[in-house]
TISELUM-630097 format. One record per residue (C-alpha): residue in one letter; x, y, z. Coordinates in steps of 0.001 Angstrom, whole numbers, padded with zeros to 6 digits, always signed. Each point is the difference from the previous one (the first is absolute). Layout:
! residues N
atom rest = A&xx = X&yy = Y&zz = Z
...
This chain:
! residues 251
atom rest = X&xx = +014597&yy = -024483&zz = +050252
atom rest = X&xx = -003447&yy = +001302&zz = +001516
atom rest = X&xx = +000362&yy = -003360&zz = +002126
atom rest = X&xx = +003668&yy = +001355&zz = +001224
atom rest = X&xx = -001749&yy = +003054&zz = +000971
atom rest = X&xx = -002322&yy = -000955&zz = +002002
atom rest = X&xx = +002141&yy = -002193&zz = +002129
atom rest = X&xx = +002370&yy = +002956&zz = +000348
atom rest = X&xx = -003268&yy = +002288&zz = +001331
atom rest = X&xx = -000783&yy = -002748&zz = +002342
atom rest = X&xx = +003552&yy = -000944&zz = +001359
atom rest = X&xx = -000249&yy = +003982&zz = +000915
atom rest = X&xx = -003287&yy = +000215&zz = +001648
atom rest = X&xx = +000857&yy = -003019&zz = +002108
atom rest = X&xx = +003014&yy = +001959&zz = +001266
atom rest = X&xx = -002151&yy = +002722&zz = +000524
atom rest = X&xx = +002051&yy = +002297&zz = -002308
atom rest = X&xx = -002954&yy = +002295&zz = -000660
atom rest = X&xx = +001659&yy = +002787&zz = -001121
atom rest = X&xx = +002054&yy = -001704&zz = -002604
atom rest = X&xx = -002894&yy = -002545&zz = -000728
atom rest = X&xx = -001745&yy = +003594&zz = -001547
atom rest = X&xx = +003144&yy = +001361&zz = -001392
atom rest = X&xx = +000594&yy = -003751&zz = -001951
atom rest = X&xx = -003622&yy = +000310&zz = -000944
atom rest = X&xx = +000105&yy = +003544&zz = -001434
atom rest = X&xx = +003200&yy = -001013&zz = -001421
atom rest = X&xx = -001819&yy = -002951&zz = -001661
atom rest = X&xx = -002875&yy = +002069&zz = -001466
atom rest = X&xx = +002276&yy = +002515&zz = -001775
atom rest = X&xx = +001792&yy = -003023&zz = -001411
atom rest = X&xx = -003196&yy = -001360&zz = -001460
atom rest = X&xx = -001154&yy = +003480&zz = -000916
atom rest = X&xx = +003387&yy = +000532&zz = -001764
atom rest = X&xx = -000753&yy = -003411&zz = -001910
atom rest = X&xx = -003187&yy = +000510&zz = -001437
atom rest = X&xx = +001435&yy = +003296&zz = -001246
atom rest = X&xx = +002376&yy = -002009&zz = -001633
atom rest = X&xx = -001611&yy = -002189&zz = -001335
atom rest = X&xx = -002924&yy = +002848&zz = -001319
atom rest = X&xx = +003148&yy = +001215&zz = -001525
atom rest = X&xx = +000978&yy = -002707&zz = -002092
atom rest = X&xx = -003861&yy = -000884&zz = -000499
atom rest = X&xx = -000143&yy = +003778&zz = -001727
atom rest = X&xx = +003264&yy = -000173&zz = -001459
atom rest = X&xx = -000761&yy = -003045&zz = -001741
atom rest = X&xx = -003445&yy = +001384&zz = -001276
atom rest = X&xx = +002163&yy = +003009&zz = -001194
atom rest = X&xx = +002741&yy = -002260&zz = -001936
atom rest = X&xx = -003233&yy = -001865&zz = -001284
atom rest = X&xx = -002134&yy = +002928&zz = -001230
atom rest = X&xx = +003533&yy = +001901&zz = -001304
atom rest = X&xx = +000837&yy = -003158&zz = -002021
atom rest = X&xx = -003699&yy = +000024&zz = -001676
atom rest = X&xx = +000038&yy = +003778&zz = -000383
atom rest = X&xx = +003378&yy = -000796&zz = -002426
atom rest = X&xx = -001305&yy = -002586&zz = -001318
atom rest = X&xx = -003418&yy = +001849&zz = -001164
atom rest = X&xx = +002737&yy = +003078&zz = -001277
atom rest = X&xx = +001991&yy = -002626&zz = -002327
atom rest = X&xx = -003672&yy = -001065&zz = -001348
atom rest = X&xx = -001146&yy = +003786&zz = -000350
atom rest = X&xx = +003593&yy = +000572&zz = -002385
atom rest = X&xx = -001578&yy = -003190&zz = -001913
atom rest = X&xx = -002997&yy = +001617&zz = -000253
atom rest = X&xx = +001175&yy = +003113&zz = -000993
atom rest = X&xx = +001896&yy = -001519&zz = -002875
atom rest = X&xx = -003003&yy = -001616&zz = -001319
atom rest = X&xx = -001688&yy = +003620&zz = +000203
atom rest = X&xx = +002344&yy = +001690&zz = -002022
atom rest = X&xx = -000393&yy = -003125&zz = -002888
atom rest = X&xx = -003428&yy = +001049&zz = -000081
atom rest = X&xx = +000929&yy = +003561&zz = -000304
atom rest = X&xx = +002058&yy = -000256&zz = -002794
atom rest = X&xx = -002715&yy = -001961&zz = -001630
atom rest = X&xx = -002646&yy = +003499&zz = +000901
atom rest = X&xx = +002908&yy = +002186&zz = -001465
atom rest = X&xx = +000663&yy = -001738&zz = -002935
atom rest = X&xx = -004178&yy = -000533&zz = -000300
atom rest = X&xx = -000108&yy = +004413&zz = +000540
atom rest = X&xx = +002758&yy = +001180&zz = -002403
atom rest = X&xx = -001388&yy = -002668&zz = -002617
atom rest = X&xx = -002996&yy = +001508&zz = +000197
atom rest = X&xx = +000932&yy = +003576&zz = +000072
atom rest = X&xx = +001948&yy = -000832&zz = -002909
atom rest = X&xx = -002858&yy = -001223&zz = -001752
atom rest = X&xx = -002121&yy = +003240&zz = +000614
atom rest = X&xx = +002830&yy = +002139&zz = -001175
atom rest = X&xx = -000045&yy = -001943&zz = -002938
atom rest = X&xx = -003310&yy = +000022&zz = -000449
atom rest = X&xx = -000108&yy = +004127&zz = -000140
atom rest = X&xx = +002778&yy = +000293&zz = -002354
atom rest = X&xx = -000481&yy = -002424&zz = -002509
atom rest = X&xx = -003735&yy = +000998&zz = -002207
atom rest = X&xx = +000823&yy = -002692&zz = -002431
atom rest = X&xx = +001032&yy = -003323&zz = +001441
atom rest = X&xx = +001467&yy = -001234&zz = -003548
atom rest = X&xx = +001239&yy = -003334&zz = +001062
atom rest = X&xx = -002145&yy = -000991&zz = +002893
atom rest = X&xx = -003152&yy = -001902&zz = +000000
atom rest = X&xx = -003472&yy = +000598&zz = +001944
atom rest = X&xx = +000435&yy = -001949&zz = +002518
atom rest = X&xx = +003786&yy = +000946&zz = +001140
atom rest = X&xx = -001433&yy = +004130&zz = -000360
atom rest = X&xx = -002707&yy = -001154&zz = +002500
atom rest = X&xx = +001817&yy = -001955&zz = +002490
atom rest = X&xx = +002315&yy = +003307&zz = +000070
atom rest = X&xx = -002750&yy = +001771&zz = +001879
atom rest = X&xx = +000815&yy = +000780&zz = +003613
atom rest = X&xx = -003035&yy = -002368&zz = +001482
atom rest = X&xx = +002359&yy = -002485&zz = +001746
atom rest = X&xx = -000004&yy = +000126&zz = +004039
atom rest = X&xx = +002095&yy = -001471&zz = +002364
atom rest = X&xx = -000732&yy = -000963&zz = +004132
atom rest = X&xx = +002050&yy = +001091&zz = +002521
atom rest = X&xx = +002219&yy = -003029&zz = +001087
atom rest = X&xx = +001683&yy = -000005&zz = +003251
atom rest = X&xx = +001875&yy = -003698&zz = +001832
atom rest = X&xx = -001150&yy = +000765&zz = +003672
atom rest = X&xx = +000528&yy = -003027&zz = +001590
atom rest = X&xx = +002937&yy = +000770&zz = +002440
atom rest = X&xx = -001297&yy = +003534&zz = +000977
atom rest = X&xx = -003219&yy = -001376&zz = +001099
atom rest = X&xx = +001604&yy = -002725&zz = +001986
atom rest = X&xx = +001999&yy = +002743&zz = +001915
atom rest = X&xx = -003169&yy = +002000&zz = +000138
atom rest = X&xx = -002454&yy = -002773&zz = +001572
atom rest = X&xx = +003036&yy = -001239&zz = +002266
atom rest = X&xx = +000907&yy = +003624&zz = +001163
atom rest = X&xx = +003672&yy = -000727&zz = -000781
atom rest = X&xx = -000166&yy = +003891&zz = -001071
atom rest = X&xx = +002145&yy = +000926&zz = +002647
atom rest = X&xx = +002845&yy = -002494&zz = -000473
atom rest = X&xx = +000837&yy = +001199&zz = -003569
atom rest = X&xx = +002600&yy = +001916&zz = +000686
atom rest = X&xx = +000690&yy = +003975&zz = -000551
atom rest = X&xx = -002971&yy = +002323&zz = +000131
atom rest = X&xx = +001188&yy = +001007&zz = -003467
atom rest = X&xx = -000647&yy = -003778&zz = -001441
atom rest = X&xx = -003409&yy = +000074&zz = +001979
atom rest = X&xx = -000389&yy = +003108&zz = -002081
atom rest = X&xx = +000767&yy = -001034&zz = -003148
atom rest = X&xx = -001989&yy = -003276&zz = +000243
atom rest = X&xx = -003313&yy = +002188&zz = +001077
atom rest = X&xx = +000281&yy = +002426&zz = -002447
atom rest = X&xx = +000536&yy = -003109&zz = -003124
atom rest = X&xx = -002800&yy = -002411&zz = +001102
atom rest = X&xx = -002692&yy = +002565&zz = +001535
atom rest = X&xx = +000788&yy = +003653&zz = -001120
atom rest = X&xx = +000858&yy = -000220&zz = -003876
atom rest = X&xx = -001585&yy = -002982&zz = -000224
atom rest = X&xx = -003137&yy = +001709&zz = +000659
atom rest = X&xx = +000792&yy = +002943&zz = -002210
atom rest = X&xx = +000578&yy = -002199&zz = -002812
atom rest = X&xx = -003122&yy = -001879&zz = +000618
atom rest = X&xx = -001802&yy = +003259&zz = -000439
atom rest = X&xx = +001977&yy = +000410&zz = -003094
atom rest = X&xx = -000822&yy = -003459&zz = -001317
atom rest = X&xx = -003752&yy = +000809&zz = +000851
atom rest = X&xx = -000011&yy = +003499&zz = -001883
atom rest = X&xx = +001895&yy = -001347&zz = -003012
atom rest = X&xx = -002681&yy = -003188&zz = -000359
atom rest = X&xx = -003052&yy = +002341&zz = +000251
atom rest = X&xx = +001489&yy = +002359&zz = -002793
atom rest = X&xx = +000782&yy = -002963&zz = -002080
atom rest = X&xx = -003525&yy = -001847&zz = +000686
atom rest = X&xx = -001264&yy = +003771&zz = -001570
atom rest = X&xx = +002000&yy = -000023&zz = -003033
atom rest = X&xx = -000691&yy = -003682&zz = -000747
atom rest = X&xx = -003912&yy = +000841&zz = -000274
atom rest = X&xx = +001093&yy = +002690&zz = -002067
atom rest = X&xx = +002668&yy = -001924&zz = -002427
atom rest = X&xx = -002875&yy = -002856&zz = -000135
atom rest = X&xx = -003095&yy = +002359&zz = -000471
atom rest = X&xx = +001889&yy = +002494&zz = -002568
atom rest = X&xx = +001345&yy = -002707&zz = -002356
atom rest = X&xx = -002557&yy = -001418&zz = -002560
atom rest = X&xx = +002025&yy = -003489&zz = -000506
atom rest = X&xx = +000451&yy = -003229&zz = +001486
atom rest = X&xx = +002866&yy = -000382&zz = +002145
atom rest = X&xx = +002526&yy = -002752&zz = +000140
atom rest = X&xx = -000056&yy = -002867&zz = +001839
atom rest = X&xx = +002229&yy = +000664&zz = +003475
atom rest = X&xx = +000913&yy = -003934&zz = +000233
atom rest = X&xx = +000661&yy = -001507&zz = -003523
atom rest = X&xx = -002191&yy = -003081&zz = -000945
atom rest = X&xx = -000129&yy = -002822&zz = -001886
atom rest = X&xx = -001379&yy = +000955&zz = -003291
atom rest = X&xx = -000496&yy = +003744&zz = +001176
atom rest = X&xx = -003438&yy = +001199&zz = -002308
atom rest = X&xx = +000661&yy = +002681&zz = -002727
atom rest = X&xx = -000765&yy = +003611&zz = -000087
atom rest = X&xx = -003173&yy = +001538&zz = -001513
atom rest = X&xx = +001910&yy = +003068&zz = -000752
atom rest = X&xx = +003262&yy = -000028&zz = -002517
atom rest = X&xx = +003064&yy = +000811&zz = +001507
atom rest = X&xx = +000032&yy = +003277&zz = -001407
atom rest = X&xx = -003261&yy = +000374&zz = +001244
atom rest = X&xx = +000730&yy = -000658&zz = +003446
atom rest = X&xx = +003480&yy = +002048&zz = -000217
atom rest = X&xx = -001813&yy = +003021&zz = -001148
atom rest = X&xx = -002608&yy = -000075&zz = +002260
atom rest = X&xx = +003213&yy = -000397&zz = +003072
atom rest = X&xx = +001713&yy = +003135&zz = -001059
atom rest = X&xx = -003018&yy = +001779&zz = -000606
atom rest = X&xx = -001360&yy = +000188&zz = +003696
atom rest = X&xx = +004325&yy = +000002&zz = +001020
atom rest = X&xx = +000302&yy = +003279&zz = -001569
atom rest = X&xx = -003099&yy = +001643&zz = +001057
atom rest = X&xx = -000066&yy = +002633&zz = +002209
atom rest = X&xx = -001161&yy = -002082&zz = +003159
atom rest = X&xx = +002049&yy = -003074&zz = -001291
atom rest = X&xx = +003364&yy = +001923&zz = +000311
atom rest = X&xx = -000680&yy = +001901&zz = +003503
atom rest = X&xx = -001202&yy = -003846&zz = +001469
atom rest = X&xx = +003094&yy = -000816&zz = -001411
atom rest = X&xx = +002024&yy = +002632&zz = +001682
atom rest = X&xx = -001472&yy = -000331&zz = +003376
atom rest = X&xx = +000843&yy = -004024&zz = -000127
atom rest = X&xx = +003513&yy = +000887&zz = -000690
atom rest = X&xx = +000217&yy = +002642&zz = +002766
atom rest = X&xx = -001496&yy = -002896&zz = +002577
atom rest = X&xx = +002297&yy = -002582&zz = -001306
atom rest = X&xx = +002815&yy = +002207&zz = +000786
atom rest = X&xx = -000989&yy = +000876&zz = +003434
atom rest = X&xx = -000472&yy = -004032&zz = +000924
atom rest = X&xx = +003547&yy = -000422&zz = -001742
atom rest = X&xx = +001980&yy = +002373&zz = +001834
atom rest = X&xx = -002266&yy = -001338&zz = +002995
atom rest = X&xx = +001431&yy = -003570&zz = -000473
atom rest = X&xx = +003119&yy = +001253&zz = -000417
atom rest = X&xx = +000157&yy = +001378&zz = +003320
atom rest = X&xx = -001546&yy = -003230&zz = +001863
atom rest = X&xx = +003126&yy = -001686&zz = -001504
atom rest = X&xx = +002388&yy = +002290&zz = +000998
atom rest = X&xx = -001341&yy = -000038&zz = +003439
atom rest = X&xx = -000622&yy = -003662&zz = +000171
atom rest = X&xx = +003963&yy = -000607&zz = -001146
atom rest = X&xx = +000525&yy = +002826&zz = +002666
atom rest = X&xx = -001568&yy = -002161&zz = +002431
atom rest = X&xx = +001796&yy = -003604&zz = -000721
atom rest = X&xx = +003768&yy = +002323&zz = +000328
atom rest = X&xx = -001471&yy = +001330&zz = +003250
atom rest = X&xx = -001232&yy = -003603&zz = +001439
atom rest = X&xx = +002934&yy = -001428&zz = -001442
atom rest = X&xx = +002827&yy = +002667&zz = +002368
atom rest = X&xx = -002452&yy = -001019&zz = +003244
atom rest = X&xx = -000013&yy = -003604&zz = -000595
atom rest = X&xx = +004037&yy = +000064&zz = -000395
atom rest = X&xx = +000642&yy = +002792&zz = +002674
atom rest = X&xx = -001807&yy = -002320&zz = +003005
C-alpha cells in the first residue's frame, strides 16, 4: 500500500501536477491521521472491554466474599446473644442449683472476638483503580461505606469492647480466691484443692457482690451494642451482594 503511494506521488510530480501532487499528499496525511485514530480507538476500546471484564469479574468475587462475611457474622451474633444470655443469667439466678463451678465460671462475659472482614476483591479493585468501572455511583457508595466507613467504626467498637473486657478479666481473676478451670481439657486434668462446694461458694460470692453485679451489667450492655452492631454489618453486607448482583445482570 505505502509502496502504491509513492508511485502514485511520483507518476504526479513527473507530470508536473503540482497542485494535485499537494492536494493527493494532504489527502494522504488525513488518511493516515484518520487511521491511527482508528486504530487508538480500538487500542482504547479494547483496554476498556479488558479492564470492564476484570472490574465484573472482581464484583462476582466481592458477592463471594461478602457471603463468607456474613458466615462469620452469624458466628459473632450467635457468640454476642450467647453471651448476653449468660450475663442475664448470671444476675437472676443467686443459687445455681444444678450447675457446677466450672460451667458458672465459663458463663462470665470474658470471651472476645476479632473483627473479621474477606477483603480480597476490594483491594484488587483498589490497587488496580478499577473504582471507576463499578458501575452506579450508588454501588461505589455502598462498597465505600461497607469496607472503609463501618468497617472502621466497628473496629473502634471491637477495640473498646476488648479493653473493657481485658479490665474485667483482671478483676474476675484478682477477686476470686479459687483455681480456675482448665480452658483446653487435658489428659488426666489435676484435681481441685478446693471442694466443689468450696469453689461454688466462693463463685457466687464475688457474682453477687456489689461490684460483681454492676461488671456484670456493663458486659451485658457492651455485648448488646457489638450484637446489634453485627447485625447491621450483615444486613448491609446482604444489602450489598442484592445491589452487585442487579449491576452485574443489568450490563
Amino acid at each position: 500500500m505505502i509502496k502504491l503511494f509513492r508511485n502514485i506521488r511520483k507518476k504526479l510530480l513527473s507530470e508536473g501536477k503540482t497542485n494535485n501532487y499537494l492536494k493527493y499528499a494532504i489527502g494522504e496525511i488525513i488518511l493516515v491521521v484518520i487511521g491511527i485514530l482508528i486504530a487508538l480507538q480500538i487500542n482504547n476500546w479494547n483496554q476498556n472491554r479488558i479492564e470492564n471484564n476484570r472490574a465484573r469479574k472482581l464484583l462476582k468475587n466481592m458477592v463471594e466474599d461478602l457471603a463468607t462475611d456474613t458466615l462469620m457474622l452469624n458466628r459473632s451474633i450467635a457468640n454476642y446473644e450467647f453471651q448476653s444470655n449468660n450475663c442475664v443469667k448470671l444476675l437472676n439466678d443467686s443459687l445455681f442449683v444444678d450447675t457446677k463451678a466450672d460451667s458458672i465460671f465459663f458463663m462470665l462475659p470474658l470471651n472476645q472476638m476479632g473483627l473479621l472482614l474477606t477483603t480480597q476483591a476490594f483491594d484488587k479493585i483498589n490497587n488496580a483503580s478499577l473504582t471507576s468501572l463499578l458501575g452506579s455511583s450508588e454501588l461505589d457508595q455502598s462498597i465505600s461505606e461497607y469496607y472503609i466507613t463501618t468497617a472502621e467504626y466497628a473496629e473502634k467498637q471491637f477495640t473498646w469492647e476488648e479493653q473493657r473486657t481485658n479490665k474485667d478479666e483482671d478483676f474476675w481473676l484478682n477477686a476470686l480466691e479459687m483455681e480456675f478451670p482448665q480452658f483446653f481439657k487435658v489428659k488426666n486434668n489435676p484435681n481441685y484443692i478446693q471442694s466443689e462446694p468450696e469453689r461454688k461458694q466462693e463463685l457466687l460470692r464475688v457474682i453477687s457482690s456489689t461490684e460483681g453485679r454492676q461488671r456484670i451489667r456493663y458486659a451485658l450492655d457492651r455485648k448488646q451494642i457489638m450484637l446489634n452492631t453485627m447485625k447491621t454489618r450483615k444486613e448491609t453486607a446482604i444489602d450489598l451482594i442484592s445491589q452487585i448482583k442487579k449491576h452485574l445482570s443489568n450490563e
